[in-house]
mmCIF entry with sequence, helices, sheets and N, C-alpha, C, O atoms, coordinates in Angstrom:
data_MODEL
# 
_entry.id   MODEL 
# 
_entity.id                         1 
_entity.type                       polymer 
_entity.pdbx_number_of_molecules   1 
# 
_entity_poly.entity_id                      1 
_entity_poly.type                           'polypeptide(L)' 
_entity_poly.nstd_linkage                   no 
_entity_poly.nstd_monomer                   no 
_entity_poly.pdbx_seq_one_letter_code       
;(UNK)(UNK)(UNK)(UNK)(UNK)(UNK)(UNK)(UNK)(UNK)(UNK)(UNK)(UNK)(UNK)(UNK)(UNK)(UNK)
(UNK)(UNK)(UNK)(UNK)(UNK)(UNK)(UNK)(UNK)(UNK)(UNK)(UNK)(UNK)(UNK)(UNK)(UNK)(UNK)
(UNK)(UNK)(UNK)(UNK)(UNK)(UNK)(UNK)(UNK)(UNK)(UNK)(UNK)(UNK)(UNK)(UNK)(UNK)(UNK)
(UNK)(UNK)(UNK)(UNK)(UNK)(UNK)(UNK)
;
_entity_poly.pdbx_seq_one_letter_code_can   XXXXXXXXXXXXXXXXXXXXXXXXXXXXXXXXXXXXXXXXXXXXXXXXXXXXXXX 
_entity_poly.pdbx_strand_id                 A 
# 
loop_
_entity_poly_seq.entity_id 
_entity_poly_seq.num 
_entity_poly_seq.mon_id 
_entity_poly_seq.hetero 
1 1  UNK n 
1 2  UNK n 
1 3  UNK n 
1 4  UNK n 
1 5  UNK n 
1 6  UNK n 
1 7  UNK n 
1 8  UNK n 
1 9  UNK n 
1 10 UNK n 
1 11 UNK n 
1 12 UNK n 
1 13 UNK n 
1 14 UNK n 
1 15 UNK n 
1 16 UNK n 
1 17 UNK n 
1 18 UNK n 
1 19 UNK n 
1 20 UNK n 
1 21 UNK n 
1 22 UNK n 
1 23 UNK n 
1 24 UNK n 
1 25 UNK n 
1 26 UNK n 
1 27 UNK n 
1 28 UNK n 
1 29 UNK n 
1 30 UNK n 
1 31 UNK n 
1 32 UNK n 
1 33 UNK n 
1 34 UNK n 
1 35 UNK n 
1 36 UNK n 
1 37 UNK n 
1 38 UNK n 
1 39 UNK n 
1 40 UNK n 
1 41 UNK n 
1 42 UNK n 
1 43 UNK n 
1 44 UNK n 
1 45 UNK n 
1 46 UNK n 
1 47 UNK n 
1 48 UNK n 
1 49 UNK n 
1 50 UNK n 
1 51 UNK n 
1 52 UNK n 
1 53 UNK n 
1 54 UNK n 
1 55 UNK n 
# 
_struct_asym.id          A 
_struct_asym.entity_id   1 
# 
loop_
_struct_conf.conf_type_id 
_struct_conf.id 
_struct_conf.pdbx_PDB_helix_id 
_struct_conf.beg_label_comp_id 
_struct_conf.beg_label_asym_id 
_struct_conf.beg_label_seq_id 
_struct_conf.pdbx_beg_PDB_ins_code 
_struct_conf.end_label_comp_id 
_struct_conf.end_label_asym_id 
_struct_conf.end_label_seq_id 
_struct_conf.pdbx_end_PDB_ins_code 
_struct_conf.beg_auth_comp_id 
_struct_conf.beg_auth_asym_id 
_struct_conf.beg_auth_seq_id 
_struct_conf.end_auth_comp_id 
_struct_conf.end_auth_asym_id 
_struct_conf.end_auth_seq_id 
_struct_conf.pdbx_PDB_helix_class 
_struct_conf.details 
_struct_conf.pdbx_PDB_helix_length 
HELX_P HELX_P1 AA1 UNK A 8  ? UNK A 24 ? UNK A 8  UNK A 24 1 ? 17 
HELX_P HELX_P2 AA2 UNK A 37 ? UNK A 43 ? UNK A 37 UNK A 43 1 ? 7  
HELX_P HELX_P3 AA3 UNK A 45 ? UNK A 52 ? UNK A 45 UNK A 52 1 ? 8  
# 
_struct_conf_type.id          HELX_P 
_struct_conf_type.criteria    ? 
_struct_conf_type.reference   ? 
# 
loop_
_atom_site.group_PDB 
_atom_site.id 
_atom_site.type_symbol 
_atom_site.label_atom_id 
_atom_site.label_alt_id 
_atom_site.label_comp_id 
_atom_site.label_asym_id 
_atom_site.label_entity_id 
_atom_site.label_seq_id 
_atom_site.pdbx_PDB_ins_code 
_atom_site.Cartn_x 
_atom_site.Cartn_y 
_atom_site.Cartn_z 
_atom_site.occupancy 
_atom_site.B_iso_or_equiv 
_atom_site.pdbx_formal_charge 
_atom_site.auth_seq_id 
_atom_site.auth_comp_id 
_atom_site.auth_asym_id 
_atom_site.auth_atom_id 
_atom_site.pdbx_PDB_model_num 
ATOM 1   N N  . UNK A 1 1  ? 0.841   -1.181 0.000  1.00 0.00 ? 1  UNK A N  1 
ATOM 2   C CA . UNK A 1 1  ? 0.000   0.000  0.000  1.00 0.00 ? 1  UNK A CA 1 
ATOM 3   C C  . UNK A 1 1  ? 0.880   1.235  0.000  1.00 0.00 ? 1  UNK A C  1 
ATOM 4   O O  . UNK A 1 1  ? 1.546   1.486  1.004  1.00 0.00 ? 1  UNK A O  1 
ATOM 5   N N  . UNK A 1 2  ? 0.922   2.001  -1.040 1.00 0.00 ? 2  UNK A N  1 
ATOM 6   C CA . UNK A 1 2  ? 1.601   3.063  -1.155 1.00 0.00 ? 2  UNK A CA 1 
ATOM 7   C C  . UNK A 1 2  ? 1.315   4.308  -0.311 1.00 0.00 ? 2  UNK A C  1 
ATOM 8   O O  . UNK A 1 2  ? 2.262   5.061  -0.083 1.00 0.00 ? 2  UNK A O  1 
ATOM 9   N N  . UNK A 1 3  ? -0.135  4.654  0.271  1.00 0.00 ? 3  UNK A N  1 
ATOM 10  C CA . UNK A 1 3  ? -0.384  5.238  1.219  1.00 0.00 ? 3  UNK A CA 1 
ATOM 11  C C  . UNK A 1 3  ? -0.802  5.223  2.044  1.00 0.00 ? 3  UNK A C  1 
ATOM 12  O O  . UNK A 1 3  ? -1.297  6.224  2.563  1.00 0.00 ? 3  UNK A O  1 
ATOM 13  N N  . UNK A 1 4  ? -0.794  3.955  2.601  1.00 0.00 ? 4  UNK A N  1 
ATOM 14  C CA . UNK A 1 4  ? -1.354  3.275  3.826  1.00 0.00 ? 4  UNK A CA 1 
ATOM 15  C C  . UNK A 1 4  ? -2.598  3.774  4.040  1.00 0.00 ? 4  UNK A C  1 
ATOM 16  O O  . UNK A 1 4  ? -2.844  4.352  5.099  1.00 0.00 ? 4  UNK A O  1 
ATOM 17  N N  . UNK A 1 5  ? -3.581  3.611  3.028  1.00 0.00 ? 5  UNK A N  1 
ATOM 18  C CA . UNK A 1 5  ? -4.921  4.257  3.205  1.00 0.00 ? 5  UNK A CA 1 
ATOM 19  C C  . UNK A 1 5  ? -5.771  2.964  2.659  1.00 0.00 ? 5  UNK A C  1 
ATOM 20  O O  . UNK A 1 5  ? -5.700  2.575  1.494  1.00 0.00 ? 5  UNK A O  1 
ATOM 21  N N  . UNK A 1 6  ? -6.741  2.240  3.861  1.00 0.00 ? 6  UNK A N  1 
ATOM 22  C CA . UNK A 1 6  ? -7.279  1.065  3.599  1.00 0.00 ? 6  UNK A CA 1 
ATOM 23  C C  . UNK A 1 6  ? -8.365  1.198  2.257  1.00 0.00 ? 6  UNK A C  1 
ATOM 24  O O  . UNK A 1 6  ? -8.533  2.402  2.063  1.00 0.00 ? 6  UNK A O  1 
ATOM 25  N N  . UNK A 1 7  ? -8.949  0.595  1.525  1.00 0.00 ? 7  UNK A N  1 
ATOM 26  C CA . UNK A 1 7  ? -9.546  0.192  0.214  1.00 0.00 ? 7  UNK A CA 1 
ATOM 27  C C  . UNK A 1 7  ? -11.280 0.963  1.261  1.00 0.00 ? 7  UNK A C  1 
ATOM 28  O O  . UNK A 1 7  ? -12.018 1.832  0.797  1.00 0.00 ? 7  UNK A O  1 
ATOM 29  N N  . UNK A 1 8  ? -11.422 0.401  2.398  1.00 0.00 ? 8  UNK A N  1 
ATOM 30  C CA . UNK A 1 8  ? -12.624 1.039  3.291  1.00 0.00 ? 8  UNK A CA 1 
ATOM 31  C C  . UNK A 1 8  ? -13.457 2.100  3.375  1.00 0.00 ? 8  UNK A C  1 
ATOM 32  O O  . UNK A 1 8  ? -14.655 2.352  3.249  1.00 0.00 ? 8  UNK A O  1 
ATOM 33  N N  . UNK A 1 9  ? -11.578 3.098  3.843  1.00 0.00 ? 9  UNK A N  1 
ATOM 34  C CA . UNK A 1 9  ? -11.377 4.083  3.982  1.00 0.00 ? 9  UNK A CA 1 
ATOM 35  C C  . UNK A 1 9  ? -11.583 5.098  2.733  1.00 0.00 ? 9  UNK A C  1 
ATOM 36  O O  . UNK A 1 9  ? -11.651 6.302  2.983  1.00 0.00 ? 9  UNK A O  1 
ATOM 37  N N  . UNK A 1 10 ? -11.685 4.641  1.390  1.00 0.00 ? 10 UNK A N  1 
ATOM 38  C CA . UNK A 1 10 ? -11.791 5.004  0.588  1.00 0.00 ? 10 UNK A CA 1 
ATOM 39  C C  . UNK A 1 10 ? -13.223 5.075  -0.002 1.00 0.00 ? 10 UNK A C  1 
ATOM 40  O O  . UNK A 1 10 ? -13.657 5.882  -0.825 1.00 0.00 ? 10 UNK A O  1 
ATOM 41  N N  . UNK A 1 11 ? -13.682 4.328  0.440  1.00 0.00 ? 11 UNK A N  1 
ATOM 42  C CA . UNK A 1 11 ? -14.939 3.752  -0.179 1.00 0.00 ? 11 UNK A CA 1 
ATOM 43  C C  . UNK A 1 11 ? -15.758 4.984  0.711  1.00 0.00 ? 11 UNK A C  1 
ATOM 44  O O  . UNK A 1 11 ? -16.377 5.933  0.231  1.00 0.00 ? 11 UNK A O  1 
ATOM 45  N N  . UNK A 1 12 ? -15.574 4.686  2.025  1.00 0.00 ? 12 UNK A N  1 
ATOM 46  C CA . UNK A 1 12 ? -16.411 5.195  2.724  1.00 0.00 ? 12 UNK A CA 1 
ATOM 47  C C  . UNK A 1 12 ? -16.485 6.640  2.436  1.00 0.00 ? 12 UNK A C  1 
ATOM 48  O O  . UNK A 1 12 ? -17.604 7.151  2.489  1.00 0.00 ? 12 UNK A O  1 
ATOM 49  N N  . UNK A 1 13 ? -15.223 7.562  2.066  1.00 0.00 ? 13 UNK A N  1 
ATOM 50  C CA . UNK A 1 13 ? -15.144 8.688  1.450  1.00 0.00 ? 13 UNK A CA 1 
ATOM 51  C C  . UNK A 1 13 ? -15.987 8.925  0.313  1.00 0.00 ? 13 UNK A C  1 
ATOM 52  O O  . UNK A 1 13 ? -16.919 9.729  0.310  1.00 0.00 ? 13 UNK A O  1 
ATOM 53  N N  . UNK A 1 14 ? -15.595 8.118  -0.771 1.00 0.00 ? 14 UNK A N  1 
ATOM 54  C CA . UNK A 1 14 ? -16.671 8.384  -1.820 1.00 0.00 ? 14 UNK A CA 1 
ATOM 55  C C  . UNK A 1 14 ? -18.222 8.337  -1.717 1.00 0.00 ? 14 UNK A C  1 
ATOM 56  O O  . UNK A 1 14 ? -18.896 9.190  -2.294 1.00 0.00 ? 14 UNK A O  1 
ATOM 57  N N  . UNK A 1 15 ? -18.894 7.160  -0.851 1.00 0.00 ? 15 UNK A N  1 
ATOM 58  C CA . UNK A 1 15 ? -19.914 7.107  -0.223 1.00 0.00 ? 15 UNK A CA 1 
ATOM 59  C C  . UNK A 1 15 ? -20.616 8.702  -0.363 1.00 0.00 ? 15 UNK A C  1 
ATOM 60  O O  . UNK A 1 15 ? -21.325 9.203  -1.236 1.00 0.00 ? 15 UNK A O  1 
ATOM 61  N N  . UNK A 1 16 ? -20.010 9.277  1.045  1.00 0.00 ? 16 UNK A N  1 
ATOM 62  C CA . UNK A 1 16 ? -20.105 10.322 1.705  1.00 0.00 ? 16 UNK A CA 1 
ATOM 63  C C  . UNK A 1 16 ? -20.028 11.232 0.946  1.00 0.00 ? 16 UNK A C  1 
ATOM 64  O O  . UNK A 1 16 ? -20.760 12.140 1.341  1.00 0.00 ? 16 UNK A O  1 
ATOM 65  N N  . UNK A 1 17 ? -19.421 11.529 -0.133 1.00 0.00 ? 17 UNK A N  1 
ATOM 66  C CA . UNK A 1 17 ? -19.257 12.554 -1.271 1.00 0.00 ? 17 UNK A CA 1 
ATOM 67  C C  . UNK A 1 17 ? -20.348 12.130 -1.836 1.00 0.00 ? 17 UNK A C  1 
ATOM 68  O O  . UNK A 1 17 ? -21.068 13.128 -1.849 1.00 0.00 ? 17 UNK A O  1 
ATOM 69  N N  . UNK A 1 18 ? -21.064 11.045 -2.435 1.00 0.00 ? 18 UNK A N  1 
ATOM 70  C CA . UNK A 1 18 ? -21.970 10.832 -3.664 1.00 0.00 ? 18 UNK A CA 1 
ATOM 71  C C  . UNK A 1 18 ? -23.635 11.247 -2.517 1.00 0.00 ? 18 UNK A C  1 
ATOM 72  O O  . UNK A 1 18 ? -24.649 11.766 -2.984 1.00 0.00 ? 18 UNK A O  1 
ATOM 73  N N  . UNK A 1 19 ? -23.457 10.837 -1.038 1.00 0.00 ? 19 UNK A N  1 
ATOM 74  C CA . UNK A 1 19 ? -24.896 11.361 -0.434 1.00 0.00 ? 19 UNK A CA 1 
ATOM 75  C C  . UNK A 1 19 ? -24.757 12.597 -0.359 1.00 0.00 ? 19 UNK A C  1 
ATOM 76  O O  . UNK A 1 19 ? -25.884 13.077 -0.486 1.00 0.00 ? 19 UNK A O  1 
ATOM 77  N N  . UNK A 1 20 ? -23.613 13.822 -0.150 1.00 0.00 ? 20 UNK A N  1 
ATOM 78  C CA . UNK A 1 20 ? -23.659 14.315 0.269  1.00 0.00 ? 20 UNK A CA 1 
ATOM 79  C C  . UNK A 1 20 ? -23.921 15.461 -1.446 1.00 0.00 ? 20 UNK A C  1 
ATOM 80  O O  . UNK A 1 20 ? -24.422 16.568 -1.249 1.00 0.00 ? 20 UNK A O  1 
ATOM 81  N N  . UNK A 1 21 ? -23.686 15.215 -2.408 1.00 0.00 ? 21 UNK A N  1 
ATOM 82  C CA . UNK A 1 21 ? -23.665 15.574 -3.779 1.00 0.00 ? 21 UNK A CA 1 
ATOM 83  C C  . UNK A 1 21 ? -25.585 15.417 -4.111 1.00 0.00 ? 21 UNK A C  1 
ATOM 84  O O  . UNK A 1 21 ? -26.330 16.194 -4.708 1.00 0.00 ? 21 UNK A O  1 
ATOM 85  N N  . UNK A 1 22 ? -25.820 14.377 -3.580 1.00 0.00 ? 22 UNK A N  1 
ATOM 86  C CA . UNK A 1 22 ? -27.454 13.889 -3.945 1.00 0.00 ? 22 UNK A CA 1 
ATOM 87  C C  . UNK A 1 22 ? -28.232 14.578 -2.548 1.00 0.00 ? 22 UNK A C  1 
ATOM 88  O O  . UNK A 1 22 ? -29.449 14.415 -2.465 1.00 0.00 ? 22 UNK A O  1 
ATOM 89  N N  . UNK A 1 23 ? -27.526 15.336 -1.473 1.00 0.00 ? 23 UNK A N  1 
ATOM 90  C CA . UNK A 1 23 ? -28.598 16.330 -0.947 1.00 0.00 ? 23 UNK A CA 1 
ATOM 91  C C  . UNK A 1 23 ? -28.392 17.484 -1.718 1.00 0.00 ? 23 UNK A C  1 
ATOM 92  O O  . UNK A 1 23 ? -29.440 18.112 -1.870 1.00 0.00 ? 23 UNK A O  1 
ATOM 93  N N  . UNK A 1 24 ? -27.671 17.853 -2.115 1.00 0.00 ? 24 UNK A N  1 
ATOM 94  C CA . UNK A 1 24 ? -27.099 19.254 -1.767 1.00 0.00 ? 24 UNK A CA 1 
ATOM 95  C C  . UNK A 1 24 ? -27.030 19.514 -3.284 1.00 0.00 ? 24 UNK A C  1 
ATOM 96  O O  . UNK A 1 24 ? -26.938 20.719 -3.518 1.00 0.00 ? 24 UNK A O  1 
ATOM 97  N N  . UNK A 1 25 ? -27.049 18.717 -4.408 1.00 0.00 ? 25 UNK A N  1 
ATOM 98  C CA . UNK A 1 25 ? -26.360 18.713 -6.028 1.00 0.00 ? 25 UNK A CA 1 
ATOM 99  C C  . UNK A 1 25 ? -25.693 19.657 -6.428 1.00 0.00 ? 25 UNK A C  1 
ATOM 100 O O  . UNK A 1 25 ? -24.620 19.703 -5.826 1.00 0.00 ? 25 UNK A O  1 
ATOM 101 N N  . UNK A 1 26 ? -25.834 20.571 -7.285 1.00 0.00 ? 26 UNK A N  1 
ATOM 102 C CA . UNK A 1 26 ? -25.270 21.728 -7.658 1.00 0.00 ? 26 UNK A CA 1 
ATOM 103 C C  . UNK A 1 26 ? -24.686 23.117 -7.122 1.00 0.00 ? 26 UNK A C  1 
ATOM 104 O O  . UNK A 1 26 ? -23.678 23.757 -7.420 1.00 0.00 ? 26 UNK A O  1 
ATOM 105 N N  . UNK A 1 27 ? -25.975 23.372 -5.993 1.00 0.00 ? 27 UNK A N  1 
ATOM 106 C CA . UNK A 1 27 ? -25.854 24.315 -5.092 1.00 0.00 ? 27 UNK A CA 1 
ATOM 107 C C  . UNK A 1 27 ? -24.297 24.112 -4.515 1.00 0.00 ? 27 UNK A C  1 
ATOM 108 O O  . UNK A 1 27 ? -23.723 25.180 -4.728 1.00 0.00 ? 27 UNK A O  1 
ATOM 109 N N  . UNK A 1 28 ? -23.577 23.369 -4.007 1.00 0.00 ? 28 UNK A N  1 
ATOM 110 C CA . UNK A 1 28 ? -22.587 23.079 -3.312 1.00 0.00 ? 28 UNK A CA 1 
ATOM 111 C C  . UNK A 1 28 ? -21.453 23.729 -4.531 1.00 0.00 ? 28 UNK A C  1 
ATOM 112 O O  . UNK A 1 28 ? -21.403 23.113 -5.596 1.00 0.00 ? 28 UNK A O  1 
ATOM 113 N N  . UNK A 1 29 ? -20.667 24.817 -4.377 1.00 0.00 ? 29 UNK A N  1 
ATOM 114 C CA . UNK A 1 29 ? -19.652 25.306 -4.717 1.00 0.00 ? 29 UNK A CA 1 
ATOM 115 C C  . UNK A 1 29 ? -18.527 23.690 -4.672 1.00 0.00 ? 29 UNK A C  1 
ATOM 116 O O  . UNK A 1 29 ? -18.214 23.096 -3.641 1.00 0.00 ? 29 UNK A O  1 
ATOM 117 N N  . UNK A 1 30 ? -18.150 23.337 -5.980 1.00 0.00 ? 30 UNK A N  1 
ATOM 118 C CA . UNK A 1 30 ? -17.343 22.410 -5.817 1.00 0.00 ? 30 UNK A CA 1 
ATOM 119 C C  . UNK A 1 30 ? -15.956 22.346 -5.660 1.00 0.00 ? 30 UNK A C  1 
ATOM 120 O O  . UNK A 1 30 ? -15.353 21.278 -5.761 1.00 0.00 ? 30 UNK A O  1 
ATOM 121 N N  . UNK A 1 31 ? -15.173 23.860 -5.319 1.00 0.00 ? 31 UNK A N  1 
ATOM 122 C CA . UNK A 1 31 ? -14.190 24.680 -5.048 1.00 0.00 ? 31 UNK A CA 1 
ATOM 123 C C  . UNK A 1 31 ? -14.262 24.134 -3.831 1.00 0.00 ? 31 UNK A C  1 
ATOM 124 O O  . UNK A 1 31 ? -13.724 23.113 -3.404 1.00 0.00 ? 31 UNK A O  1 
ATOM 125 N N  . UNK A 1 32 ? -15.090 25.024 -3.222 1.00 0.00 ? 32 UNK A N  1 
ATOM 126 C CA . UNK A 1 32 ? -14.979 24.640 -1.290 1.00 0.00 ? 32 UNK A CA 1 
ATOM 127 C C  . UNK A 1 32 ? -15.722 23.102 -0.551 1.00 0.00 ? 32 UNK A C  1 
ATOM 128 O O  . UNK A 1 32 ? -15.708 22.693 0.610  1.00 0.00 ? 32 UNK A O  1 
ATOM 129 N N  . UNK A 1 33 ? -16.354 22.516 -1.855 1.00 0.00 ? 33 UNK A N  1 
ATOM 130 C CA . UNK A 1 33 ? -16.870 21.566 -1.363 1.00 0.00 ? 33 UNK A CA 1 
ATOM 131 C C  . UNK A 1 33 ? -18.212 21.652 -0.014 1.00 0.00 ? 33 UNK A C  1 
ATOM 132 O O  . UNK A 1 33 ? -18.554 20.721 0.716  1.00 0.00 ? 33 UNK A O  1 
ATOM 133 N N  . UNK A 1 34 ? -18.797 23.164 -0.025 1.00 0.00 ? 34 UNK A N  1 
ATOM 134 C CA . UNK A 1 34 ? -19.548 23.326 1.588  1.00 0.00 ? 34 UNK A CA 1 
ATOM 135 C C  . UNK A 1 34 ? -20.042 24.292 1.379  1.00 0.00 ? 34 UNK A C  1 
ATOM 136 O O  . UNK A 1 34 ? -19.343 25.267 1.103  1.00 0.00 ? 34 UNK A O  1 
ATOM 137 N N  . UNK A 1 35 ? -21.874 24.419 1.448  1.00 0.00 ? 35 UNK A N  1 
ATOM 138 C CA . UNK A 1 35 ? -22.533 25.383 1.691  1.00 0.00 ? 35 UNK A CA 1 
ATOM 139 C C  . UNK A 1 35 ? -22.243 26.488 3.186  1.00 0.00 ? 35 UNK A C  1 
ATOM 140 O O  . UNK A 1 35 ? -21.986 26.309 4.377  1.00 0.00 ? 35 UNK A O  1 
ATOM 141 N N  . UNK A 1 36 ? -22.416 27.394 2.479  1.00 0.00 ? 36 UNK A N  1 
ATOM 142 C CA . UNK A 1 36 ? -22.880 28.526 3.388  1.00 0.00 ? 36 UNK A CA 1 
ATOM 143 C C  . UNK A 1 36 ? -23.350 27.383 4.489  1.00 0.00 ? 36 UNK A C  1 
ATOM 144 O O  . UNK A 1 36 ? -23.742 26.230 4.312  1.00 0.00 ? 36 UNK A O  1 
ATOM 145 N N  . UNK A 1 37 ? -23.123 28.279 5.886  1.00 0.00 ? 37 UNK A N  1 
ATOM 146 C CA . UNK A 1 37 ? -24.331 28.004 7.366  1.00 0.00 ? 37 UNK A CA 1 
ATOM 147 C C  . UNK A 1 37 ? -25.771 28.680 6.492  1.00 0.00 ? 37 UNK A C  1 
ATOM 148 O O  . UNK A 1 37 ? -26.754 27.940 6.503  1.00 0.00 ? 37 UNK A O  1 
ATOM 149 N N  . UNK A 1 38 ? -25.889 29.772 5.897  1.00 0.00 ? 38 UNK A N  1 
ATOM 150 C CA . UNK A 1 38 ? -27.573 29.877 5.365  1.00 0.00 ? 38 UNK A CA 1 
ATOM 151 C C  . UNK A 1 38 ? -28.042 29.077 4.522  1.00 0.00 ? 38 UNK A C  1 
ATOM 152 O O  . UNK A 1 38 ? -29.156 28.560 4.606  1.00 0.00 ? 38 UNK A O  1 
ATOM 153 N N  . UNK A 1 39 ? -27.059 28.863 3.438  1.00 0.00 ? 39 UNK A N  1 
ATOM 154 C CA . UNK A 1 39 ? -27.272 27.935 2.361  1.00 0.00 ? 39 UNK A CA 1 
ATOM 155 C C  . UNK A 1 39 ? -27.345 26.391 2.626  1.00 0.00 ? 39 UNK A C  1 
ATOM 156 O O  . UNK A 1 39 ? -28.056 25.759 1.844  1.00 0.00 ? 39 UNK A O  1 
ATOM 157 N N  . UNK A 1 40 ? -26.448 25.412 4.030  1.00 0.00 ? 40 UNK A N  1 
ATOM 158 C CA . UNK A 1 40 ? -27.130 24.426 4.318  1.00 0.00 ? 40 UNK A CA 1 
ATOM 159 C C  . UNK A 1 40 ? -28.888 24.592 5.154  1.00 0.00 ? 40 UNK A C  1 
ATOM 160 O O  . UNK A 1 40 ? -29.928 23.991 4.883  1.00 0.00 ? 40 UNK A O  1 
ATOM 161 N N  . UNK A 1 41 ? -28.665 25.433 5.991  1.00 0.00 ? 41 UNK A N  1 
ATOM 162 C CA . UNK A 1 41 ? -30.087 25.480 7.106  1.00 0.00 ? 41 UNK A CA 1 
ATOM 163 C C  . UNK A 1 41 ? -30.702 25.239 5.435  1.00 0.00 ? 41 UNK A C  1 
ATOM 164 O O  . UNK A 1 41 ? -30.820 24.133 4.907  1.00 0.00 ? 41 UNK A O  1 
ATOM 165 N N  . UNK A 1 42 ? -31.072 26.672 4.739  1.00 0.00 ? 42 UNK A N  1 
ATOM 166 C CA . UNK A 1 42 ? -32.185 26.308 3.922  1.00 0.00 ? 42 UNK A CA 1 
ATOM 167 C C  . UNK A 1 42 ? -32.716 24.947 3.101  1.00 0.00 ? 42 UNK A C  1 
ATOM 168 O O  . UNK A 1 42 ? -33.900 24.614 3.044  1.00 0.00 ? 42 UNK A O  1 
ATOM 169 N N  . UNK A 1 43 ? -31.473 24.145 2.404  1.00 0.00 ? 43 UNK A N  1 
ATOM 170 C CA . UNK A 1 43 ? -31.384 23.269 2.127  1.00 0.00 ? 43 UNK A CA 1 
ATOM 171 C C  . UNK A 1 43 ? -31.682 22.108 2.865  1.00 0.00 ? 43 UNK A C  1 
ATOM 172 O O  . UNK A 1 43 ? -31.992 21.076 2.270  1.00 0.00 ? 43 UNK A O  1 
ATOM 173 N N  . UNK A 1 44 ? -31.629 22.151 3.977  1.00 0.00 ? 44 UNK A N  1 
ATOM 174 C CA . UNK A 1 44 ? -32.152 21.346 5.445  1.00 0.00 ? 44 UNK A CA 1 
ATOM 175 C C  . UNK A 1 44 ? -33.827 21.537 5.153  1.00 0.00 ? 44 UNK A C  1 
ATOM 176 O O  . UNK A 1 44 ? -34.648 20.724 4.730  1.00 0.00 ? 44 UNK A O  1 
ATOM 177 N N  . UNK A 1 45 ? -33.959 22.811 5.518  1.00 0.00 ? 45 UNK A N  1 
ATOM 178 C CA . UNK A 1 45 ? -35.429 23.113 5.580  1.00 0.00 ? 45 UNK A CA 1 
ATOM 179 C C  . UNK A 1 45 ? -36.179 22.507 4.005  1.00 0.00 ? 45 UNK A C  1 
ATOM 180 O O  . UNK A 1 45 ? -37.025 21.615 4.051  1.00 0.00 ? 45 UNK A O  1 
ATOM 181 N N  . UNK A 1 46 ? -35.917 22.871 3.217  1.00 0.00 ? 46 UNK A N  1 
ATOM 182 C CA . UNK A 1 46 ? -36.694 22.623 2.118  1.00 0.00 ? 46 UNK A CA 1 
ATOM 183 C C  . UNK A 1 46 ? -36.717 20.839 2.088  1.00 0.00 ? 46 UNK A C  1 
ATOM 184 O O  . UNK A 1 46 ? -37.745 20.172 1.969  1.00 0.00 ? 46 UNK A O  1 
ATOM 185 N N  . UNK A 1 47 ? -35.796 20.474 2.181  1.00 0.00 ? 47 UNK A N  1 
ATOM 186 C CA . UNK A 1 47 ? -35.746 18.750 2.264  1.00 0.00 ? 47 UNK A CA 1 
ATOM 187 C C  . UNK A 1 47 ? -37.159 18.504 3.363  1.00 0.00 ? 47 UNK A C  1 
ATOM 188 O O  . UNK A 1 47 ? -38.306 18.071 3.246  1.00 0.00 ? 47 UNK A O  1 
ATOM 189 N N  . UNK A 1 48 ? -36.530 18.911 4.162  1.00 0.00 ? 48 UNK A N  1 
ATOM 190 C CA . UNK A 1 48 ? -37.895 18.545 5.338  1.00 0.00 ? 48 UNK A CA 1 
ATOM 191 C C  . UNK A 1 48 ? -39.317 18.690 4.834  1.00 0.00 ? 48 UNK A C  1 
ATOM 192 O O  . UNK A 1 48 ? -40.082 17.727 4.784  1.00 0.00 ? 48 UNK A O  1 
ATOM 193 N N  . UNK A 1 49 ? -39.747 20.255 4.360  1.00 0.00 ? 49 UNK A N  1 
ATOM 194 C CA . UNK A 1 49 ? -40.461 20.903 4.088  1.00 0.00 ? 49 UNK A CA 1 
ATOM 195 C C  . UNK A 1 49 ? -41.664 19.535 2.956  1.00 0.00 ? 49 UNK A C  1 
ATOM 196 O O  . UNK A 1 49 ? -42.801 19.087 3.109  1.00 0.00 ? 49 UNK A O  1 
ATOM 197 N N  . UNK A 1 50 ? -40.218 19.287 1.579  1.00 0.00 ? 50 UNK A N  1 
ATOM 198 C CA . UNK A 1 50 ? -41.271 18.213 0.802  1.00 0.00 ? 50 UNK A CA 1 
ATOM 199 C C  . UNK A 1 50 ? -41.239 16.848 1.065  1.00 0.00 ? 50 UNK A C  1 
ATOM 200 O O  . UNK A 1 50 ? -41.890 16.001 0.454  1.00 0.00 ? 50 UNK A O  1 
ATOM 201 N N  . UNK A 1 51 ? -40.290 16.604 2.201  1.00 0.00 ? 51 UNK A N  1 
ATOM 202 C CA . UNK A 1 51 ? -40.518 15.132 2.692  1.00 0.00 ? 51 UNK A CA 1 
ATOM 203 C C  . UNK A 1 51 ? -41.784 15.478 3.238  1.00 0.00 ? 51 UNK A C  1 
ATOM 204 O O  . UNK A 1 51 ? -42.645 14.787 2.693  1.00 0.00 ? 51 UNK A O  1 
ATOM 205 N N  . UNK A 1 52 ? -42.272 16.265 4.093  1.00 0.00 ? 52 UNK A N  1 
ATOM 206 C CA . UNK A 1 52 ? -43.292 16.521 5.173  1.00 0.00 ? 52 UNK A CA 1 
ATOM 207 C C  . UNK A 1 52 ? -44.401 16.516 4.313  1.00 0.00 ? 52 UNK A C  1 
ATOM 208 O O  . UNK A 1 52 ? -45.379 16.025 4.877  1.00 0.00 ? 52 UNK A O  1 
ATOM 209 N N  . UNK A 1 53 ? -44.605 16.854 3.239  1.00 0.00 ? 53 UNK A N  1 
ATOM 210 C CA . UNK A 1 53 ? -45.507 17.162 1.994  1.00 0.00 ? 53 UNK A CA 1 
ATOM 211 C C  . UNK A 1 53 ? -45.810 16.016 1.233  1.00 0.00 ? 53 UNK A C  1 
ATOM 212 O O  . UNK A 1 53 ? -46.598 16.066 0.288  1.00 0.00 ? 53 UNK A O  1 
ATOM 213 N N  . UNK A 1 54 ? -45.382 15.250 1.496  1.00 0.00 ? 54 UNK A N  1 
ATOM 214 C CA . UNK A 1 54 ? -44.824 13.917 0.813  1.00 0.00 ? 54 UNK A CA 1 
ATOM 215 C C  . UNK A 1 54 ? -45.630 13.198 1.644  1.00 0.00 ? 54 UNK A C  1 
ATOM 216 O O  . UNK A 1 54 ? -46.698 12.996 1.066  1.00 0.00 ? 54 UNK A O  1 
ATOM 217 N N  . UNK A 1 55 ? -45.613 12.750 2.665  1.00 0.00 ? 55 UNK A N  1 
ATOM 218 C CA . UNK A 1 55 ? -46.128 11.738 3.643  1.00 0.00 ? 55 UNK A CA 1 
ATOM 219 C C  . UNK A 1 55 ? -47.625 12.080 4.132  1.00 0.00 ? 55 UNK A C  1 
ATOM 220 O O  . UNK A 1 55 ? -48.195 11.345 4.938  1.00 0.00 ? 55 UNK A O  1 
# 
């Protein structure tokens, strides 16, 4: 292993990038990788908002 970084450890990264890409899609500046504190809350809220609408 050239960087002693387990096959897991990797996975689990990408994981976490592909849920975190399928809340958030485009909106997310892919420079900084991270909404605004306003720009997640809202994004929080609206998820809720049409799950809640949904059920």
């Amino acid at each position: 292993m050239k960087f002693n970084v387990f096959i897991g450890r990797n996975e689990n990264f990408r994981n976490a990038y592909i849920s975190t890409f399928n809340a958030f899609g485009y909106t997310v500046s892919m420079s900084k990788a991270k909404p605004t504190n306003s720009e997640f809350i809202a994004m929080v809220a609206d998820k809720l908002r049409l799950e809640h609408k949904a059920s």
